[in-house]
Each structure stands twice: as C-alpha cells, then as structure tokens.
N, C-alpha and C positions, 0 to 999 in steps of 0.2 A: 517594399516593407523591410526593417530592419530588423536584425536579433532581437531590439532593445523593444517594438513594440508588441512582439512575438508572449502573445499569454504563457504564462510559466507555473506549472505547480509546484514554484518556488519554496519549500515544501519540508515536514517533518511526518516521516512513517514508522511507524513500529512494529514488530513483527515478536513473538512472545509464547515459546512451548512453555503448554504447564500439562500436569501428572491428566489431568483429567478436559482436557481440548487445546488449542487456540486463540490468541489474544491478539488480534489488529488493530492499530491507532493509527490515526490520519489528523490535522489540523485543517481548518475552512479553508484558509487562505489565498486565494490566487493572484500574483503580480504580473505587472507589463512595466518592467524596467522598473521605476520606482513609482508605480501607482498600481493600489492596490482596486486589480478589475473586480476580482469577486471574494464577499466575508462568508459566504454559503454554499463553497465550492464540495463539490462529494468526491473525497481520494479513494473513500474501499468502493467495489464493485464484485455482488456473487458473478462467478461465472459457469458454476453449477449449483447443486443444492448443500454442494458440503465442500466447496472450494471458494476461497473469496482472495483479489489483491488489492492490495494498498498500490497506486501511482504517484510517478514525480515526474519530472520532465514539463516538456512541450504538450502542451494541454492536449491539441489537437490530435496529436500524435499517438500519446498517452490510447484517450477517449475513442480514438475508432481502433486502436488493435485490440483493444478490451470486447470493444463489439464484435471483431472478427473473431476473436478468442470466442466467446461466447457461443458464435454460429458454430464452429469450426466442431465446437465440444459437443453440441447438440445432433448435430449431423455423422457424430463418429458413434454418439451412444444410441440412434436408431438405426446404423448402419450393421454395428458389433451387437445390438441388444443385451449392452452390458453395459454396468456403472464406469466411468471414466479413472481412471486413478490418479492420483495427483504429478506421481512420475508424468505421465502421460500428457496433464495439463500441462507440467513445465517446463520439458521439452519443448512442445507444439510453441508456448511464449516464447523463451526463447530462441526459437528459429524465425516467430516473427521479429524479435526485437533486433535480431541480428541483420535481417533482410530492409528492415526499416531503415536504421544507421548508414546504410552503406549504399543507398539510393540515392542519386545527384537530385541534388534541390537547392533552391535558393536561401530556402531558411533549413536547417538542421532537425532533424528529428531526432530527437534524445528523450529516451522514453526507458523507465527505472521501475522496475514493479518487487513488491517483495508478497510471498503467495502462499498461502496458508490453506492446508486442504485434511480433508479427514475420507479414507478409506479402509477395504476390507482388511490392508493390511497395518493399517495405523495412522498415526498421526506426522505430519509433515509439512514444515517449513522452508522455503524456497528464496536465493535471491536470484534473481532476477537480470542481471546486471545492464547499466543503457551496453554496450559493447555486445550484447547477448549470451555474456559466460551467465550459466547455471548451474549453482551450489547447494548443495542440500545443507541446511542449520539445524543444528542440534539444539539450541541455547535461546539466540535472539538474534535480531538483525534491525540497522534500523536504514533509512534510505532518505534522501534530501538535502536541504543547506541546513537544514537545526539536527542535523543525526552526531552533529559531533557534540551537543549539550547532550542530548539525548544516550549517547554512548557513554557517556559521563555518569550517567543517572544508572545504567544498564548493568556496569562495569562493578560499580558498589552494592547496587543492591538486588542484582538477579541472585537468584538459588535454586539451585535444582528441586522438581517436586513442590513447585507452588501451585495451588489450587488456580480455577480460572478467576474466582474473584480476587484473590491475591495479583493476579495475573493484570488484571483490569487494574486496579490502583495503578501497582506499580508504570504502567503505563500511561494512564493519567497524569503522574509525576517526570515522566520522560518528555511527556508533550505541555506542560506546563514549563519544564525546564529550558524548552528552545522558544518556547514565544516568548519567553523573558526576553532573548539576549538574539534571537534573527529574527531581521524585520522580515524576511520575504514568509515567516509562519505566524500563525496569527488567528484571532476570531472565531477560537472555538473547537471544538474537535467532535470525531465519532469513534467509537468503541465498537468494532465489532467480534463476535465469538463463534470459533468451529467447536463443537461437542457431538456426542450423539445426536441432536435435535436439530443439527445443519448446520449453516453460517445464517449470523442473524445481526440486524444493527441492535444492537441492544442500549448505545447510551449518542445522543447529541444533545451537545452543548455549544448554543451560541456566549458569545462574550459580545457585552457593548461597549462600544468606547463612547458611548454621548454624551454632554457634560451637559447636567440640568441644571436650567434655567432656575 
C-alpha cells in the first residue's frame, strides 16, 4: 500500500477560547489521494466529560490513539479517584503522538490533535503537534491542510472575551473559509463546545453536492 491510498483527515480544525468555555470545529471530509473516501467523517472526539480533540492526520492512526487516550484517562481517574486535568490529558497525547511518529512502519503515522478541556483550575486549549510538541493557547489554534484559510479568518476577526456563541459563528466562518479554497476539506462540519455543562456536539452540518435532476 502507498502513502497515496492511505485515508487522510486531510483536514480543517479549529480550536477557539471564549470568556465563558470552548469552541471546536472539525469539517466531514476524509481523502485517499484524491478521492474523497468519507463526506461523514467525525474529527472532534470527548475523551472525558469536560475534555474533547479535534484530529488530522492518518485516519487510522489519528482514531486509535484517541481510543487509547480515552482508556488511558479512564483508568488514571479510577486509579487517582480524581477528575483528570487537562494538563494531564495533554501531556499523556503528547507522549503518545510522539511514540507513534517515531515507530518504523511502512506507512507513516502523522497524527495532529488540537484539545480543548475544562477543569477545576480553568479553561484550556492545547496543540497538539504530529512531532508530539505540546503548547498551551491562549487565543486560538487551528490544525490541517485548510488551517492556513482558516488562520486568515482567525487573524482578523478573533477578539478577546467573545462569548461561546460568538465563538461558534466565528468558527463556522473559519471552516467555511477552507472548504472554499482546499479540496482535501469539505462536506460539512461539527461544532463542538466545553462550558460548565461538558463537552458537547452541539451543531452538524452535512453539505450536499448533488445536482438535481
């Protein structure tokens, strides 16, 4: 098997502090070189009740450190009998994403998460990076092949102290912004949000491209 027919969450994420939680964007779109495998692809995933990341990369790759994440978190908060903190989640990714990159394989594992969590001591935004460097965000962050439209969008019109619905739009126009102009993002996206009430998918949207008859 080749790089080229290697699924890709060829990919636009957005990652978005506002005064009152978190804002994650993800687009559907999944490629294999240039055909589009899946328009209903899911990029956010909770990986507790108040932590969620966006994925880009190599699908596969992507998809089971999300799962081992998941175990990993589970088994530390009945071990500790305590809430997880996000420091804590993003660390733990990063030390996967870093062990994943750097294992001999025939196809590459490049796996890009940006991670958005809410704990006792506040709110925080993570990237992630495929190399396994991890960054704490103050601002926004976005991650994929559309993050440089997206950055665009980010650039002019983030502002400090925007509500989470402010949050959401502006987001919305970030991922709107990259399915214009990269094909490997596309057909649709999810909204999700960390506030006091958790991480939650709160908005999906398919897009059609079918031309009627």
């Amino acid at each position: 098997m080749t790089d080229e027919n290697v699924i890709k969450t060829g990919t636009t994420t957005v990652g978005i502090i506002c005064k009152d939680g978190i804002v994650l964007a993800a687009d559907k779109r999944a490629t294999s070189g240039y055909l589009v495998a899946d328009k209903k692809t899911d990029k956010i995933y909770a990986i507790t009740e108040n932590i969620a990341v966006t994925m880009a990369g190599t699908a596969s790759d992507a998809q089971l450190l999300i799962k081992v994440l998941q175990s990993e978190l589970s088994l530390k908060k009945i071990r500790s009998k305590r809430d997880i903190t996000v420091r804590e989640a993003a660390n733990l990714a990063a030390r996967l994403v870093y062990e994943n990159i750097r294992k001999f394989s025939a196809i590459q594992g490049i796996s890009h998460f940006v991670m958005g969590g809410r704990d006792s001591s506040g709110l925080y935004l993570y990237d992630i990076f495929a190399d396994g460097t991890v960054s704490l965000c103050d601002e926004y962050i976005s991650s994929g092949s559309g993050s440089v439209m997206a950055y665009g969008v980010l650039e002019t019109l983030w502002k400090k102290d925007l509500s989470v619905d402010e949050g959401m739009k502006l987001a919305i126009k970030c991922i709107n912004a990259a399915v214009q102009r990269d094909i490997a993002s596309g057909n649709g996206f999810d909204i999700w949000t960390i506030t006091k009430e958790g991480a939650k998918n709160v908005v999906t949207k398919i897009f059609s491209a079918k031309i009627e008859e």
